[in-house]
N, CA, C and O atoms as a printed pandas DataFrame, in Angstrom:
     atom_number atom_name residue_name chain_id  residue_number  x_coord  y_coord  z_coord
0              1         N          UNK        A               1   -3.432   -8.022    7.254
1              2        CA          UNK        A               1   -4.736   -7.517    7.622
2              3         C          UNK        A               1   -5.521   -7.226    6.351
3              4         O          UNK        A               1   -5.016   -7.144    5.231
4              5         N          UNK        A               2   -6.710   -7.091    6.620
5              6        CA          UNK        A               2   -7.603   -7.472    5.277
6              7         C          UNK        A               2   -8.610   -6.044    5.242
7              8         O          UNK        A               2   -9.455   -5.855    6.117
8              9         N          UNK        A               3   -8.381   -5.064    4.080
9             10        CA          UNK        A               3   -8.870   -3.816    4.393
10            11         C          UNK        A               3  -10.255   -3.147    4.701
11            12         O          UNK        A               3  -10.964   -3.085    3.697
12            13         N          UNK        A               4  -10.670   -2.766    5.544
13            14        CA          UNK        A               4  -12.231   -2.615    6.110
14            15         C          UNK        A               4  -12.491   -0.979    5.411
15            16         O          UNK        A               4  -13.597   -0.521    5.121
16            17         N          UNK        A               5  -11.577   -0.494    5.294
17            18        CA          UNK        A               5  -12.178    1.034    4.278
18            19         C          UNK        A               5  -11.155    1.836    3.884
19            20         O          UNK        A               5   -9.988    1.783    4.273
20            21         N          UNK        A               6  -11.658    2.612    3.066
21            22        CA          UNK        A               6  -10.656    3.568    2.461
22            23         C          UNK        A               6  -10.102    4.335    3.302
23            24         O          UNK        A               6   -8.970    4.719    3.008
24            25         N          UNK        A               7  -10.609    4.730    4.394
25            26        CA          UNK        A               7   -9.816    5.421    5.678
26            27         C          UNK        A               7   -8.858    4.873    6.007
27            28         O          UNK        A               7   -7.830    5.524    6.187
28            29         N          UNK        A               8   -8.888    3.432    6.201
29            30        CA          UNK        A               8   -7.882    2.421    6.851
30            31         C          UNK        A               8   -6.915    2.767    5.390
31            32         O          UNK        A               8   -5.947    3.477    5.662
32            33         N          UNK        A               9   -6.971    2.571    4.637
33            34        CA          UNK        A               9   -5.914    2.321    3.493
34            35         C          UNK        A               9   -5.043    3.609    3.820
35            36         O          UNK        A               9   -3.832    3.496    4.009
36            37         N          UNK        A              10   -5.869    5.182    3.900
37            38        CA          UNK        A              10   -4.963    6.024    3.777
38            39         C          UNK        A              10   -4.378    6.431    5.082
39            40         O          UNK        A              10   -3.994    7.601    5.058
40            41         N          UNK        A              11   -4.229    5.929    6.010
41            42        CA          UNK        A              11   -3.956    6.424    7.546
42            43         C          UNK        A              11   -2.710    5.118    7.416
43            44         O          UNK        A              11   -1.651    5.407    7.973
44            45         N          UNK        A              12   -2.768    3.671    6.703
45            46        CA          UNK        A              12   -1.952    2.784    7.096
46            47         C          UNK        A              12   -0.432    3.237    6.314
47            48         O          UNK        A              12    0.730    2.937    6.587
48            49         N          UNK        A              13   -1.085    4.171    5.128
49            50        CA          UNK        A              13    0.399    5.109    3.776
50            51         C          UNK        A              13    0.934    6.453    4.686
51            52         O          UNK        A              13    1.983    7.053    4.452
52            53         N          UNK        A              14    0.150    6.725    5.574
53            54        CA          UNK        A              14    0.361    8.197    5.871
54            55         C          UNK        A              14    1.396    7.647    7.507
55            56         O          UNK        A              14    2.128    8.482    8.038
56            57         N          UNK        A              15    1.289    6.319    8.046
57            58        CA          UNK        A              15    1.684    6.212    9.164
58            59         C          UNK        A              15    3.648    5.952    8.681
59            60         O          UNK        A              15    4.147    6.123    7.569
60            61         N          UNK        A              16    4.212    5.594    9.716
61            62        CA          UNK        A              16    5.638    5.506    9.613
62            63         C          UNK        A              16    6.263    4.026    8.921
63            64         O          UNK        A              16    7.411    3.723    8.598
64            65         N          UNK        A              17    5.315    3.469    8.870
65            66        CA          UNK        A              17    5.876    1.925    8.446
66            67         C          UNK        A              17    5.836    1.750    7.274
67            68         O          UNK        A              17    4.903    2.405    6.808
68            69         N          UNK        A              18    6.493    1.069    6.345
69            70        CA          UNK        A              18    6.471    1.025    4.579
70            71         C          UNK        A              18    4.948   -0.101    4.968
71            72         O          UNK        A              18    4.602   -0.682    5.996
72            73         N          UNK        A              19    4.352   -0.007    3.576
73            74        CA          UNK        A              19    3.406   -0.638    3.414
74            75         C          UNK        A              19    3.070   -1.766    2.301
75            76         O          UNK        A              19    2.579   -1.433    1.222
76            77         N          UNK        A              20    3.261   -2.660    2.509
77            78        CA          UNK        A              20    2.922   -3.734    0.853
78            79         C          UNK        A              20    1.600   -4.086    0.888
79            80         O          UNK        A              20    1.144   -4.440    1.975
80            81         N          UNK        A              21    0.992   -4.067    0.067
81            82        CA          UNK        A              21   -0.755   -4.169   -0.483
82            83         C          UNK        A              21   -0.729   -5.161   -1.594
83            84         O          UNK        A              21   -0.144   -5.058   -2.672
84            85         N          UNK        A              22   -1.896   -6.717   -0.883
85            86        CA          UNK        A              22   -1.751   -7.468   -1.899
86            87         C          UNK        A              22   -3.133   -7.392   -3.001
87            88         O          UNK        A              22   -3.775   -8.442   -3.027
88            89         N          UNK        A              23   -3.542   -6.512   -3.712
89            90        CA          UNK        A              23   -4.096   -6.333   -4.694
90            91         C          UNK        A              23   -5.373   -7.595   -5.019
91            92         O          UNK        A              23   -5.961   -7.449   -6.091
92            93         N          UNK        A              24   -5.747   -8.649   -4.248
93            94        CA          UNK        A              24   -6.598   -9.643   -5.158
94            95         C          UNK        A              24   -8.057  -10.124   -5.522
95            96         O          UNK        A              24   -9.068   -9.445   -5.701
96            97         N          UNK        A              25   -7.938  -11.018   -5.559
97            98        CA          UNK        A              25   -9.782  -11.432   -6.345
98            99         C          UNK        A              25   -9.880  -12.326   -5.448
99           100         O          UNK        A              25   -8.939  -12.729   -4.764
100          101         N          UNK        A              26  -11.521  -12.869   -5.353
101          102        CA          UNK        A              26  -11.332  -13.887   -3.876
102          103         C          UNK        A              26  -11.274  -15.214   -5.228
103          104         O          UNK        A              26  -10.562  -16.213   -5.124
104          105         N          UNK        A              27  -12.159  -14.935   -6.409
105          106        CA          UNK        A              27  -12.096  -16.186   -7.551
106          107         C          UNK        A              27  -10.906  -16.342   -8.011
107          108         O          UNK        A              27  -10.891  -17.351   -8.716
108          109         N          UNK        A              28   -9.596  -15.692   -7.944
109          110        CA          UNK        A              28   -8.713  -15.935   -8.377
110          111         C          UNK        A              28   -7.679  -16.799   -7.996
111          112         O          UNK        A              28   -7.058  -16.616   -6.949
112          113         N          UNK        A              29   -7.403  -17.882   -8.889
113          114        CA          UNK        A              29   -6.361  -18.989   -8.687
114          115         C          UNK        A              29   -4.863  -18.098   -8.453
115          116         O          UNK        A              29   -4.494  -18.099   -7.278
116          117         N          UNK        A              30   -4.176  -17.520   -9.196
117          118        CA          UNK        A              30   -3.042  -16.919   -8.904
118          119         C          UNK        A              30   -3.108  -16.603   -7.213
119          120         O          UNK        A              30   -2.464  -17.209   -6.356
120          121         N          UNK        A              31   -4.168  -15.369   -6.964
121          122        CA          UNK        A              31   -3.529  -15.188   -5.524
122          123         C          UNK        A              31   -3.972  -15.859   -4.992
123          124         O          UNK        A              31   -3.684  -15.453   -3.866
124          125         N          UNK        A              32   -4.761  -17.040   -4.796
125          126        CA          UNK        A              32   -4.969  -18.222   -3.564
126          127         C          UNK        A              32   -3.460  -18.698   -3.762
127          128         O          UNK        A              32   -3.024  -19.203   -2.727
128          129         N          UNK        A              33   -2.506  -18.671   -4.860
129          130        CA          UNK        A              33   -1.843  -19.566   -4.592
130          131         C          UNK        A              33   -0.310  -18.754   -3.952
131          132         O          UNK        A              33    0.621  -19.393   -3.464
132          133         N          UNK        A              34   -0.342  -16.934   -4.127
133          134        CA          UNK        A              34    0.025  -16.733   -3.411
134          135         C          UNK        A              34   -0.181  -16.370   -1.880
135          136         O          UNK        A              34    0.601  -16.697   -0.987
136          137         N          UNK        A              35   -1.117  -15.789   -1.744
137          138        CA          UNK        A              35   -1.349  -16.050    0.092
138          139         C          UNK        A              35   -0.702  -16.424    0.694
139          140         O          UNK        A              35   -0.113  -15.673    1.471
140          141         N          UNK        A              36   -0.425  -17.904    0.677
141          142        CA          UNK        A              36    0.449  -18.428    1.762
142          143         C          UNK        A              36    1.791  -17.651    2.080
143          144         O          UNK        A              36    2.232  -17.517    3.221
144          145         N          UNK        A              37    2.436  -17.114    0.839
145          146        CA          UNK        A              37    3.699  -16.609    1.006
146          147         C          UNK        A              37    3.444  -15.325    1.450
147          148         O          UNK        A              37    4.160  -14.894    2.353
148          149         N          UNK        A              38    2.574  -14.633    1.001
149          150        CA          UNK        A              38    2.138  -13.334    1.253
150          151         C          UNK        A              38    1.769  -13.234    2.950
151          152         O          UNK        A              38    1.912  -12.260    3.689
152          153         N          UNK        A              39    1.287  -14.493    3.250
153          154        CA          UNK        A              39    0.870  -14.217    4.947
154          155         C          UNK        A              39    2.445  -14.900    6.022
155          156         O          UNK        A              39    2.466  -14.635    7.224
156          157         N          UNK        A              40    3.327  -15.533    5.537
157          158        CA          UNK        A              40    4.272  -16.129    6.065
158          159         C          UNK        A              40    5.044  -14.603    6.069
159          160         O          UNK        A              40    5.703  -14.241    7.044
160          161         N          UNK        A              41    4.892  -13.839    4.967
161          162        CA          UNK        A              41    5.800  -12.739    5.239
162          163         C          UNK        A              41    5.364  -11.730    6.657
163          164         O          UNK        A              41    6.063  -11.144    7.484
164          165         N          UNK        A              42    4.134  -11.834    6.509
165          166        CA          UNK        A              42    3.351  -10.402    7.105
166          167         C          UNK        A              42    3.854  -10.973    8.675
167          168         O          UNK        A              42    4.054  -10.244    9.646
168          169         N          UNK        A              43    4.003  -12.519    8.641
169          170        CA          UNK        A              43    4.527  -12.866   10.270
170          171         C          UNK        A              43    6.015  -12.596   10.983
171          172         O          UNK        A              43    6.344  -12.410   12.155
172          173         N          UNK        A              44    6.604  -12.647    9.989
173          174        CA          UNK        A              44    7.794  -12.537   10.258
174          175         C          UNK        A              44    8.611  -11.209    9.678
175          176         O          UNK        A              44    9.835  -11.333    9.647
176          177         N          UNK        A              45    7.940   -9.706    9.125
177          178        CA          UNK        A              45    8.202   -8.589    9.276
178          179         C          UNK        A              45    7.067   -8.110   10.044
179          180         O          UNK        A              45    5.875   -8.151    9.742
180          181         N          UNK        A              46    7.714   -7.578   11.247
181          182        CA          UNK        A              46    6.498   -6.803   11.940
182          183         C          UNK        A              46    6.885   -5.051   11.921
183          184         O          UNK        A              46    6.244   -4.127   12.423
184          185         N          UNK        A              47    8.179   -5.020   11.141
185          186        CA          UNK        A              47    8.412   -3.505   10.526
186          187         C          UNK        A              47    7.873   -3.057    9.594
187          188         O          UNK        A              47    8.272   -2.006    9.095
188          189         N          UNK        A              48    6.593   -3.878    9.003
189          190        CA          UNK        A              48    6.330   -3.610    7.549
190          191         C          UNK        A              48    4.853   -4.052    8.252
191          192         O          UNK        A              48    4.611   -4.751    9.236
192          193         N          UNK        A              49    4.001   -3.350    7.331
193          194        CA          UNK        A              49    2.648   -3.453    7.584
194          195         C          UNK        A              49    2.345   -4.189    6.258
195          196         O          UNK        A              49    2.901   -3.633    5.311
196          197         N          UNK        A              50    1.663   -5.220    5.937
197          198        CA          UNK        A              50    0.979   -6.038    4.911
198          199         C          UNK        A              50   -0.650   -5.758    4.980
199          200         O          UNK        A              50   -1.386   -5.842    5.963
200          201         N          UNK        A              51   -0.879   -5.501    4.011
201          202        CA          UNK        A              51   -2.403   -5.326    3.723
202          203         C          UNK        A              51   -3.147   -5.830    2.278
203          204         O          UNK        A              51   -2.782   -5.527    1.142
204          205         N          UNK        A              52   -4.466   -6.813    2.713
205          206        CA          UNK        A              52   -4.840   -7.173    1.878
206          207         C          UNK        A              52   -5.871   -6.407    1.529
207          208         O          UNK        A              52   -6.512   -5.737    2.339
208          209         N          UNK        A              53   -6.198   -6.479   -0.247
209          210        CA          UNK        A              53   -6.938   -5.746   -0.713
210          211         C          UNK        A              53   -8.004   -6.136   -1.617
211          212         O          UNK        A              53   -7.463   -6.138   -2.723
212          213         N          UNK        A              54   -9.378   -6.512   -1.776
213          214        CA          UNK        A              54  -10.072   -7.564   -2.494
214          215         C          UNK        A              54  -10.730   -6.005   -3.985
215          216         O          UNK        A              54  -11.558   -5.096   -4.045
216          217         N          UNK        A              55   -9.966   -6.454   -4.604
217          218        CA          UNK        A              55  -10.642   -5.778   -6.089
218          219         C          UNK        A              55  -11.722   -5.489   -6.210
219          220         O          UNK        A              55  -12.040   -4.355   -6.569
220          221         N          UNK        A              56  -12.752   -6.607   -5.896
221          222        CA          UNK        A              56  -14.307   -6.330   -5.944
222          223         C          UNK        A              56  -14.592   -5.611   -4.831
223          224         O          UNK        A              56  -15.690   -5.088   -5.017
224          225         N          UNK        A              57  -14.191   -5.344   -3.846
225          226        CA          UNK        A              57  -14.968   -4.996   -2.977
226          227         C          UNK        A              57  -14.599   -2.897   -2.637
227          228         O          UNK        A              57  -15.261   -1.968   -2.174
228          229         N          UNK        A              58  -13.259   -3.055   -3.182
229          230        CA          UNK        A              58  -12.666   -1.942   -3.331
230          231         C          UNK        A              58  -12.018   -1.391   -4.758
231          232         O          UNK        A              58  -10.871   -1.104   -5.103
232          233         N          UNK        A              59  -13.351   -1.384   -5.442
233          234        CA          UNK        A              59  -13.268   -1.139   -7.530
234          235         C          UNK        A              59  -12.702   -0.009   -7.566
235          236         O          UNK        A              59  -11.569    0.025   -8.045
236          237         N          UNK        A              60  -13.247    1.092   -7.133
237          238        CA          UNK        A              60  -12.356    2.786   -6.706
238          239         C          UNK        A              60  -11.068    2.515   -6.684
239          240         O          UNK        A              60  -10.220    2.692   -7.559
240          241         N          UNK        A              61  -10.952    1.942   -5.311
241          242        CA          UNK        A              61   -9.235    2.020   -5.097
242          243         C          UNK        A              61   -8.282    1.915   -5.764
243          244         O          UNK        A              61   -7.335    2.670   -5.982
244          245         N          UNK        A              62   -8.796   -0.013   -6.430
245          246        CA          UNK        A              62   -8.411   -0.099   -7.197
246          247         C          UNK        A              62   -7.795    0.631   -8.636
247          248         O          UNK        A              62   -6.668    0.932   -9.030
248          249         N          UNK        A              63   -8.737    0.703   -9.007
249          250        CA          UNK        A              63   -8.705    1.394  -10.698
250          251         C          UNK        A              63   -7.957    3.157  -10.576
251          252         O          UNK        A              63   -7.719    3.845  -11.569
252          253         N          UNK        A              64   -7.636    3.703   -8.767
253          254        CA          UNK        A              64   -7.275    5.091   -9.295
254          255         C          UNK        A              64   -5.812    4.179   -8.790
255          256         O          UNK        A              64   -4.888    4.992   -8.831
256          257         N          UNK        A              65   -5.462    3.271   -8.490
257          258        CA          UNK        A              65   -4.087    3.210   -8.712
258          259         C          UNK        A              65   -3.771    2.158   -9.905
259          260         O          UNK        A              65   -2.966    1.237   -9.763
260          261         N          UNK        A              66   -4.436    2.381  -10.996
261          262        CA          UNK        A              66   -4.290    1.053  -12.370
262          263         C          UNK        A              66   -3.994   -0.079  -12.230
263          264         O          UNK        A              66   -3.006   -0.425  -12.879
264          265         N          UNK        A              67   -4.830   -1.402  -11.158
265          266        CA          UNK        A              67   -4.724   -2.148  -11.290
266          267         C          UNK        A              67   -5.396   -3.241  -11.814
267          268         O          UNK        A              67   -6.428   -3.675  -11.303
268          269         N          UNK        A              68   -4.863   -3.723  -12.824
269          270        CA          UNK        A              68   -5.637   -4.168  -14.228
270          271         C          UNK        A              68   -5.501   -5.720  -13.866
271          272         O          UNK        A              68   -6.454   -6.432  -14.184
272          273         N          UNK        A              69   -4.370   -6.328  -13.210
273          274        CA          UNK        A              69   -4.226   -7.598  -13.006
274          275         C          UNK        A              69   -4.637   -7.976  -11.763
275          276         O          UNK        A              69   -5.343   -7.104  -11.257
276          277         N          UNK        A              70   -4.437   -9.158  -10.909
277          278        CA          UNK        A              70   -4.199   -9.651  -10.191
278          279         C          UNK        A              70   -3.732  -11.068   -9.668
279          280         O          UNK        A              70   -4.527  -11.994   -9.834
280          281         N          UNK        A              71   -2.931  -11.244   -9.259
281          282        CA          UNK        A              71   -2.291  -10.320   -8.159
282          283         C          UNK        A              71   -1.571   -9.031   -8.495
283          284         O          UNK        A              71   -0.922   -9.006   -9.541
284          285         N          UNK        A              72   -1.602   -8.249   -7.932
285          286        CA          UNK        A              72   -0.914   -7.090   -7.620
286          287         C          UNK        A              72   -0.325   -6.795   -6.602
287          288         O          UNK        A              72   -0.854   -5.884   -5.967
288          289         N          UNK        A              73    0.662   -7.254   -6.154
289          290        CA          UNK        A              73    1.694   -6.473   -5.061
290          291         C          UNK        A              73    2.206   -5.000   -4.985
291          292         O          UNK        A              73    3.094   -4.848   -5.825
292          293         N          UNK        A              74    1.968   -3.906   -4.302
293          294        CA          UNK        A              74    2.519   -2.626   -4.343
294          295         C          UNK        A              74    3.181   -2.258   -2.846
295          296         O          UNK        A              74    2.743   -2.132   -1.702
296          297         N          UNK        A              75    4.311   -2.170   -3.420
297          298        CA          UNK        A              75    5.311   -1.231   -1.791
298          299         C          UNK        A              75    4.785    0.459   -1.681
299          300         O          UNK        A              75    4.600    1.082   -2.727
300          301         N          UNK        A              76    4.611    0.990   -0.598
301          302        CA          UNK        A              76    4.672    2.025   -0.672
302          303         C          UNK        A              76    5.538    2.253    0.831
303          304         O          UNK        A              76    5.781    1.485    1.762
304          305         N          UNK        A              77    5.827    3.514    0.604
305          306        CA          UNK        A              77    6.981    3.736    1.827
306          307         C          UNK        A              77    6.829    5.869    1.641
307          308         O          UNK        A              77    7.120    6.553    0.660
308          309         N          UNK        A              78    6.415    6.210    2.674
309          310        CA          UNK        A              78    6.223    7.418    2.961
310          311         C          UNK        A              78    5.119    7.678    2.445
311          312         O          UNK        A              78    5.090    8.900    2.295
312          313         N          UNK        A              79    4.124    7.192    2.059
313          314        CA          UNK        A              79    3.079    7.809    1.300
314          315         C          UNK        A              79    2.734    7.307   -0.512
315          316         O          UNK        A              79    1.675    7.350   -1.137
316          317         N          UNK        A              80    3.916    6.917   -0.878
317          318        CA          UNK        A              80    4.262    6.951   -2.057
318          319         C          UNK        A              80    4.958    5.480   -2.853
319          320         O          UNK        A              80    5.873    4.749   -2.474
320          321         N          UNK        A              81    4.163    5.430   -3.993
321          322        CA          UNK        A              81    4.479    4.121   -4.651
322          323         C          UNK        A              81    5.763    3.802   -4.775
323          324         O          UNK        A              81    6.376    4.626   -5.453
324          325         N          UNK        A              82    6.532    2.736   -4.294
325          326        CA          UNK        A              82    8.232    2.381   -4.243
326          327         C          UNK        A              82    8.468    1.270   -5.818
327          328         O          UNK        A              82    9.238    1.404   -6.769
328          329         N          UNK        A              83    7.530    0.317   -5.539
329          330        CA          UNK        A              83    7.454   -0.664   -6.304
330          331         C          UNK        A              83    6.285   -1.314   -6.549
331          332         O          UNK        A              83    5.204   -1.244   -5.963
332          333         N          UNK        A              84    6.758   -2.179   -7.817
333          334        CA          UNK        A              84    5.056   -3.174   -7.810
334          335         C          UNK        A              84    5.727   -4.184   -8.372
335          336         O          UNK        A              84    6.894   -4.179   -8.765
336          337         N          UNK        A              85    4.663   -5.365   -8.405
337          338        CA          UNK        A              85    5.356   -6.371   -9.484
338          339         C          UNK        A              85    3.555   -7.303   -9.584
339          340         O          UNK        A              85    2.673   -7.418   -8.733
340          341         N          UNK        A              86    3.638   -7.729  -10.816
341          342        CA          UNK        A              86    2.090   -8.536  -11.026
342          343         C          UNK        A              86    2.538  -10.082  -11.036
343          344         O          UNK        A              86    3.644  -10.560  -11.289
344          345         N          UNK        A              87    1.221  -10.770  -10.649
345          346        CA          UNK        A              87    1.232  -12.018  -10.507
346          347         C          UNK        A              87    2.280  -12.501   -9.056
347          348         O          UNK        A              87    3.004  -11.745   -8.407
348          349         N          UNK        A              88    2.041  -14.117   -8.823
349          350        CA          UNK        A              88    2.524  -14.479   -8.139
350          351         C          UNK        A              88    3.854  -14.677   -7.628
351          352         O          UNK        A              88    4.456  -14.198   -8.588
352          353         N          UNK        A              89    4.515  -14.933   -7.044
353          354        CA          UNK        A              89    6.181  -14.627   -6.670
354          355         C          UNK        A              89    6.396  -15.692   -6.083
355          356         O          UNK        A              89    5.476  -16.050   -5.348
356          357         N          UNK        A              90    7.671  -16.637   -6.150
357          358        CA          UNK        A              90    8.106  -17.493   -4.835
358          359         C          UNK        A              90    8.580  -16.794   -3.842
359          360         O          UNK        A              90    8.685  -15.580   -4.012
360          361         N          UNK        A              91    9.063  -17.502   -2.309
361          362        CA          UNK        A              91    9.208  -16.687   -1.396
362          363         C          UNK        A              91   10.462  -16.154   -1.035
363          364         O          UNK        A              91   10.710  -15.432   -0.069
364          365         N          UNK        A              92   11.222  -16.572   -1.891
365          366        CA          UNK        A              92   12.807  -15.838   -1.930
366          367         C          UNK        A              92   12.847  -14.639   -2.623
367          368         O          UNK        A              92   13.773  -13.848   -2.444
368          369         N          UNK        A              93   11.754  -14.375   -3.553
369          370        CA          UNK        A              93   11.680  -13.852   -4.799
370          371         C          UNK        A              93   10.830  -12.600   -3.903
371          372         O          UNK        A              93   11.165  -11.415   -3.895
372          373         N          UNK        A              94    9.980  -13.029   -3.368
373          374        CA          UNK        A              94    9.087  -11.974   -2.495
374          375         C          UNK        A              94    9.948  -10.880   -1.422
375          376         O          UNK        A              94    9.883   -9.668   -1.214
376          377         N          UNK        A              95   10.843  -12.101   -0.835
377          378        CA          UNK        A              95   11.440  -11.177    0.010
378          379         C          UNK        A              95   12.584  -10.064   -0.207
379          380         O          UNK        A              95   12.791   -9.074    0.495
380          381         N          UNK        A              96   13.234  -10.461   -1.296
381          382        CA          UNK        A              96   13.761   -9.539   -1.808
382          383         C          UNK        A              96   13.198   -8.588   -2.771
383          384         O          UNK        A              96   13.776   -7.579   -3.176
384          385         N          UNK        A              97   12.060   -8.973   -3.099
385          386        CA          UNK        A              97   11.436   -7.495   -3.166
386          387         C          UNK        A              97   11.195   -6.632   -1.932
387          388         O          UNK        A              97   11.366   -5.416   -1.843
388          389         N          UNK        A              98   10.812   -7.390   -1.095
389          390        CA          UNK        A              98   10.344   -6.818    0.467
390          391         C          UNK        A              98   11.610   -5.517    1.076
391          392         O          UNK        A              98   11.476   -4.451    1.676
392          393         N          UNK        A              99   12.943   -6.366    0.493
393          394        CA          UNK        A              99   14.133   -5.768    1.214
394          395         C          UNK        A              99   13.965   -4.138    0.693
395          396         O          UNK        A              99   14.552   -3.394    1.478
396          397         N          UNK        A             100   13.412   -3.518   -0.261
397          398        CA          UNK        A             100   12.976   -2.412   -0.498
398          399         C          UNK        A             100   12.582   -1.354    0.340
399          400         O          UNK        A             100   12.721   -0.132    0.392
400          401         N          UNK        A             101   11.983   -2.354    1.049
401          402        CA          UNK        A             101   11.064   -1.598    2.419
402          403         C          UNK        A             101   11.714   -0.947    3.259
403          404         O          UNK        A             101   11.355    0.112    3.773
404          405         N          UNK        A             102   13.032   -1.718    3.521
405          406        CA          UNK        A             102   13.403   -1.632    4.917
406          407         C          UNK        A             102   14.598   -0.980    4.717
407          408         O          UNK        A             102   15.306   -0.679    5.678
């Protein structure tokens, strides 16, 4: 899901499900080229909430959690940052980051 406001961001950390947030630019080559993996995941965990996050459109958000690159992937789970990792990932590589979550 693709984030419509800062309300949505903090109600989706505060709810029961871990949360991964994909950090990106819409001009950016890296995350066009992850997407695909990033949305194949969001189908096939429906215990995990995936949320996309466009830099420009959400500069605040961004910058109070230091994100300087993109892509940016961040787990959070209870409220609170679990993990991150920058740039793109293959999808074996993704999911075992994912296994964090769960």
């Amino acid at each position: 899901m693709k984030l419509s406001s800062k309300e949505q961001f903090d109600a989706l950390l505060a709810g029961n499900k871990p949360v991964v947030v994909d950090f990106f630019a819409t001009w950016c080559g890296p995350c066009k080229m992850f997407a695909p993996t990033f949305e194949a995941a969001a189908e096939k965990h429906d215990d995990i909430e995936f949320l996309k996050v466009d830099v420009d459109e959400f500069e605040d958000l961004a910058v109070s959690l230091g994100i300087s690159y993109v892509p940016t992937i961040m787990l959070f789970k209870g409220g609170e940052k679990i993990d991150y990792f920058v740039g793109p990932k293959k999808e074996e590589d993704f999911e075992a980051f994912l296994k964090q979550a769960l």
